[in-house]
Each structure stands twice: as C-alpha cells, then as structure tokens.
N, C-alpha and C positions, 0 to 999 in steps of 0.2 A: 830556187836558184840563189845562190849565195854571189857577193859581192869581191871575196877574199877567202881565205883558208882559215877554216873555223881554229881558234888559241884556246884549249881547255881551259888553261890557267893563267889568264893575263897577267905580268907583274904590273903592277901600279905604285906612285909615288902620288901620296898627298900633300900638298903643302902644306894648310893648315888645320888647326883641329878643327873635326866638328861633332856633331852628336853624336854620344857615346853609342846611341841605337842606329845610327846610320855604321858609324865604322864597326861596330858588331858583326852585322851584315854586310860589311866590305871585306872584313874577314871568313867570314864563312865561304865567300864567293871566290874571291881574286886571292894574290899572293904579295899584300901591299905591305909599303910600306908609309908609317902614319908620321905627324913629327906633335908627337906628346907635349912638348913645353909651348907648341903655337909660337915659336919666333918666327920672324916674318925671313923668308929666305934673302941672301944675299946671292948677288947671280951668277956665285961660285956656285952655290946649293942647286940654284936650278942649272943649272950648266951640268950639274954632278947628276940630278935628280933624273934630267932627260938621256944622262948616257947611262939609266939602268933601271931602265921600263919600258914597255909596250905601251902604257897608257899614263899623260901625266893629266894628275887634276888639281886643275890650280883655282886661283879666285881673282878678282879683281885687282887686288892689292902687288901678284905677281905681272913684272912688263916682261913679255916675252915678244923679243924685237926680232930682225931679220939676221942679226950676228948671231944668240941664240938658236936660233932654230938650223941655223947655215952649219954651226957645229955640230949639230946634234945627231948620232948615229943613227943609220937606219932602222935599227930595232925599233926608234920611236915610230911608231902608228898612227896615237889618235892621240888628243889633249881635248880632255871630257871634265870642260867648265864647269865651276860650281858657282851660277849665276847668269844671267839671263843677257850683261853687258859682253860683249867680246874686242872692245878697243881698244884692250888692255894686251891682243892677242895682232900679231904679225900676218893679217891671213894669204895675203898675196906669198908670202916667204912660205908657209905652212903648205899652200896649194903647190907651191915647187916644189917642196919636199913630199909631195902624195901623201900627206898627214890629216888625215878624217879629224876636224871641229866639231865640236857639239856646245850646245848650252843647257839652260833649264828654265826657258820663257814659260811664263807667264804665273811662276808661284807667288811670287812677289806683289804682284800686283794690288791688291787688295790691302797688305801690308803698305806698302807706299804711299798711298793713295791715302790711307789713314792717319800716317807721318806730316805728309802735307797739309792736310784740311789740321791737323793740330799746328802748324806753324803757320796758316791762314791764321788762325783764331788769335796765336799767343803775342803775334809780334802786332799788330794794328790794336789789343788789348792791352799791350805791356806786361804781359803777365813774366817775363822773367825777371824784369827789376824788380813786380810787385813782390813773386818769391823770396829777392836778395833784399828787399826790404822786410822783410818780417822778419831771415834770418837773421839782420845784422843787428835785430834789437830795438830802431831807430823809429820806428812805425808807432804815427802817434796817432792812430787812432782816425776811424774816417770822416773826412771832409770835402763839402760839394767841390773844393775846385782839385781834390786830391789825386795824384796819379789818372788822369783823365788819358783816354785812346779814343781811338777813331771806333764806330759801328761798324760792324763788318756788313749787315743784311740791307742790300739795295744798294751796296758797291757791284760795281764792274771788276769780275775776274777775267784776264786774259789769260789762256792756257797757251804755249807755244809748244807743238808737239801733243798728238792728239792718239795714240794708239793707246794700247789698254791701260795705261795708267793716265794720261791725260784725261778718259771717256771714264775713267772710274770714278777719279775726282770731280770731274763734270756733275757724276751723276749724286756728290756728297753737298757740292756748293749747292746745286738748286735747294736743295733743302734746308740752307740756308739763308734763302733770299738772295742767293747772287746773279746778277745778269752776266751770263756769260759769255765770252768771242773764243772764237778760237783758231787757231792757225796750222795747217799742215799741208801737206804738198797736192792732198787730192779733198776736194768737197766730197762733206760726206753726203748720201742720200736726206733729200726733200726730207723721208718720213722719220730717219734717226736722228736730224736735226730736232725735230720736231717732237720726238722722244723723250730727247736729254736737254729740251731747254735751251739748246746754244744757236748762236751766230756765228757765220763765216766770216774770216775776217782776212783775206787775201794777203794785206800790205801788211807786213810786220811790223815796218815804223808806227801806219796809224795804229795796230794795235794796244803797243806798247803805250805812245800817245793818248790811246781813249782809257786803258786800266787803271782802277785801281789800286788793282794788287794785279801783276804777273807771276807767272807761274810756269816754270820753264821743267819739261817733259821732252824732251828731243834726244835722241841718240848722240853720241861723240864723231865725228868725224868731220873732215877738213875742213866742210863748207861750213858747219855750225861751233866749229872752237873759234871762241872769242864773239860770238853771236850777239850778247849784250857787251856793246864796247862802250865808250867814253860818251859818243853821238847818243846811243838809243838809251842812255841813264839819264843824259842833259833832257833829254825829250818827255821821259817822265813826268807824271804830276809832282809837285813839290810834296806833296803828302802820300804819294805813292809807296808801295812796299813788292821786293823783291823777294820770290823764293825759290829755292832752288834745291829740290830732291833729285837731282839729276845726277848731272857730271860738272864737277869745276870746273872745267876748264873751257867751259861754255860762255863763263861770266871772264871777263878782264879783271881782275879783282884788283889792282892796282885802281883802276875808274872805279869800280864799287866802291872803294873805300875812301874812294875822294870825294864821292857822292854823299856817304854817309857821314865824312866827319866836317862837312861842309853844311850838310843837312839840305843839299840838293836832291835828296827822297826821303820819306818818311821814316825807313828803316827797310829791314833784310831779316829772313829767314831762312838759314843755310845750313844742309846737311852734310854737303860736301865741297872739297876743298881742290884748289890748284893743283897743290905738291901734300895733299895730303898722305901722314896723320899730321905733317907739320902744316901750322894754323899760323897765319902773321897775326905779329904780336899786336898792329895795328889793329885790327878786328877784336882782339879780344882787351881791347881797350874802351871798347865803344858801349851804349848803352842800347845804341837802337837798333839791335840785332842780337838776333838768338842764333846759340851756334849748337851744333848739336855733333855727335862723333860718328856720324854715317850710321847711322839707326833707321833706316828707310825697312831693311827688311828683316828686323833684328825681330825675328817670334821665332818663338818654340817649333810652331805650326809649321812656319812659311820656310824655315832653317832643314827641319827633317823632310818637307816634300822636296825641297833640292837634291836633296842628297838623295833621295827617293829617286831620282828622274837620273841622276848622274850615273846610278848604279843599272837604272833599267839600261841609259843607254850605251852604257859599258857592257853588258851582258850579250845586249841583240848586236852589237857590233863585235864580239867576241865569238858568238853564234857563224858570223857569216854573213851577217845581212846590215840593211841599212836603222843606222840607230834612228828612232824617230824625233830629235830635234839636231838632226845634223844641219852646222851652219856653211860644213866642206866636206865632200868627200874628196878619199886622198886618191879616189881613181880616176876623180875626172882630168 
C-alpha cells in the first residue's frame, strides 16, 4: 500500500555540492538539478529552487522559514535533508503545506564524536597556540615552565545532551580517564550507565558547576537556545573549558566571550558559530579557544553515507511509500 502516487522521475534541486559519486547516482536516478560552483543560496535561489521541483535538498547552511515554504507551489512535496539537524527547517509551516521531511541521522555520529574528543584534548593542551608558536618562528625551544595546559585524564567531563553522539563521546572519554555526568531529559537504564562509565546528573546548573570541561550535544530548539547563558558561564570553574560541536546558538556568545576575554573560564572549543560562517571578530582575537569551520562531519565516509540515505529516501518516497527517516509526512 503506497502512501501517494508513485513520480517515475522526481525533479530535484540541490543546493550545495556534494560527492561527485553521490551526484553521479543522483543523476542516474532523479532529474536534478546540482549548483556546481557550491555558492551558498540566497533566498531568491531557494524561493526559485522550490518553485521548480518535487524534491528540494538542502543542508544546514539553507534557513527555510514559514514565508518560504508559505510561497512555495504545490509541486513541492518533500525537502530530503542532507544532515541529520533539521532546525534549519520550518516543520510546523512544512506540515501545512503536506510536504514529507526527511533527514540522514545517524552518519555523523562517529565523525562528531571524533571532532569533539580532538577539541577535548587540544584546547586544556593549548595545542593551537602551541602550533602558531612553531609556525611563527618564535619557539625557543622546550622548557619546564613552557606553554603549560591542564591534564585532561581524571577531569570531570559533563556532556549536555546525551543521544548518539553525546553516548559516543562518552564512550571515547572513558578511555581517557574521564569521570563523566551527564544530562538529558530521561535516565538512562541502571545497566547502560554502568556500560559507559557515566553519571546522571539531573540539575544542569550543578552539572555545569561540578565539570571540567562541558560538552554540549543537545538539539536546537526554543527551550535550549541560549542554554549556556551569562549565569551558567559565571558558575563554571575558573579553569574550566567549553565545547561545542553542536549548534551556536546554544551558547550566548556575547557571555562566552566575556568569560573568555575576562578569563572567567579556562577557554572554549567551538565548531560552530551564532551567525555562522560569520565568526566575531572578538573570538578570533583570543588565545584561549580554538575555532574550527564546522568540521564536525567533514569525512569522505560520513559525506557519501548522507547522500547515500538522502537518495534512498528520495527513491522509497518517490516509489509510493514512506521514506525510512521521515521527520514529517506531508499526509498527516
């Protein structure tokens, strides 16, 4: 039993490039089209893009609001994410428009989780001044009191936000010596605690209060933007470190940055930004943070199984039936 009336030949718009061997295979299938130079749409493009396809697939980088999707002719169908976030996506406006969501959870994961545990290690090490110190020439050679960091093994990591990339990282710290808390809306079972090493940690504030390092894992939305505000920075240890593979807009970065150039935390490791690709200029002024250009899920690997999962579930929803990471169907 099919869900809607099987589309031989979907048209699709992709916004940005991706793997030559994914859109190879996007081509053979659908009737797309690609945008070869990867400039980032302006939202004439997607305004234009959704009045002249069945299917758009976009990325994080595209905001597709309720004006958007409110113009967009009924031809549009389905908009089949390339990435696992979808805050980036209007879904209440989308479900009015009976327009089928999908994503690509869970490729990432591993990739993140890897990002992370490298900006655990680099930023309590100092390892990127140590780098801009060798590059700049000025490196005189080692001494005991020289470029000194904190030990990372038998710190307190707090994860906030605990689903498969929070449990992933969980399970790279313990192997590092970390004692770990963690915090998300439901305890996990007795014996998976007990698995991976971790502790429940209910109150947020103590959380943040008892880490480390925090380590923020949480989805975007209403209740958690702005999650680390000005209060739970002050609350930090003075030699504590921030990291953030998540979403900006999680962190107040105006307070982040008054923490750090204050030296009211130890420093920050952050892959992603407010109003990113634009970065303030304050941040990149600073020494005690590493900044990185949203590299969370930048492999080879983790890039072609997206596009892998984007194309399955353009096909089975093109078939008739329900694509297997639908986050909306446009029939209910």
């Amino acid at each position: 039993m099919t869900d809607h009336p099987r589309i031989a030949k979907p048209r699709i718009v992709v916004t940005a490039k991706l793997l030559d061997s994914v859109e190879a295979r996007m081509a053979e299938l659908f009737d797309v089209r690609f945008n070869p130079d990867d400039h980032a749409f302006s939202r004439d493009e997607l305004a234009e893009a959704m009045a002249d396809c069945d299917v758009l697939v976009p990325t994080v980088s595209d905001r597709i609001d309720a004006d958007l999707l409110k113009g967009a002719p009924d031809r549009l169908k389905m908009i089949a994410n390339f990435g696992a976030g979808v805050d980036h996506i209007d879904l209440a406006a989308a479900q009015a428009r009976r327009i089928t969501v999908t994503n690509t959870p869970g490729v990432f994961t591993e990739d993140t989780a890897d990002m992370t545990l490298a900006l655990i290690l680099s930023v309590p090490r100092r390892l990127n001044e140590g780098e801009k110190l060798v590059r700049s020439g000025a490196w005189n050679g080692w001494r005991p009191s020289g470029m000194l960091g904190h030990r990372v093994g038998g710190k307190t990591l707090g994860i906030i936000g605990f689903g498969r990339i929070g449990e992933a990282v969980a399970r790279r710290a313990r192997a590092f010596g970390l004692n770990i808390l963690y915090n998300k809306r439901r305890r996990l079972p007795p014996m998976l605690e007990e698995e991976l090493g971790v502790t429940y940690e209910p109150d947020l504030d103590r959380l943040v209060a008892r880490s480390d390092i925090v380590s923020l894992h949480a989805p975007l939305t209403e209740e958690t933007r702005g999650l680390i505000d000005a209060g739970r920075l002050s609350a930090m240890k003075p030699n504590a470190y921030l990291i953030n593979t998540s979403r900006g807009e999680l962190v107040d970065e105006n307070a982040l940055i008054e923490a750090l150039e204050t030296g009211r935390i130890g420093g920050a490791g952050l892959d992603v930004y407010t109003h990113e690709p634009a970065v303030d200029g304050r941040l990149l002024a600073l020494d005690n943070v590493v900044l990185l250009p949203h590299l969370g899920s930048a492999t080879f690997e983790g890039r072609e199984a997206s596009g892998e999962r984007v194309i399955a579930n353009i096909r089975i929803w093109a078939d008739g039936h329900r694509p297997p990471d639908q986050v909306l169907t446009g029939l209910a």
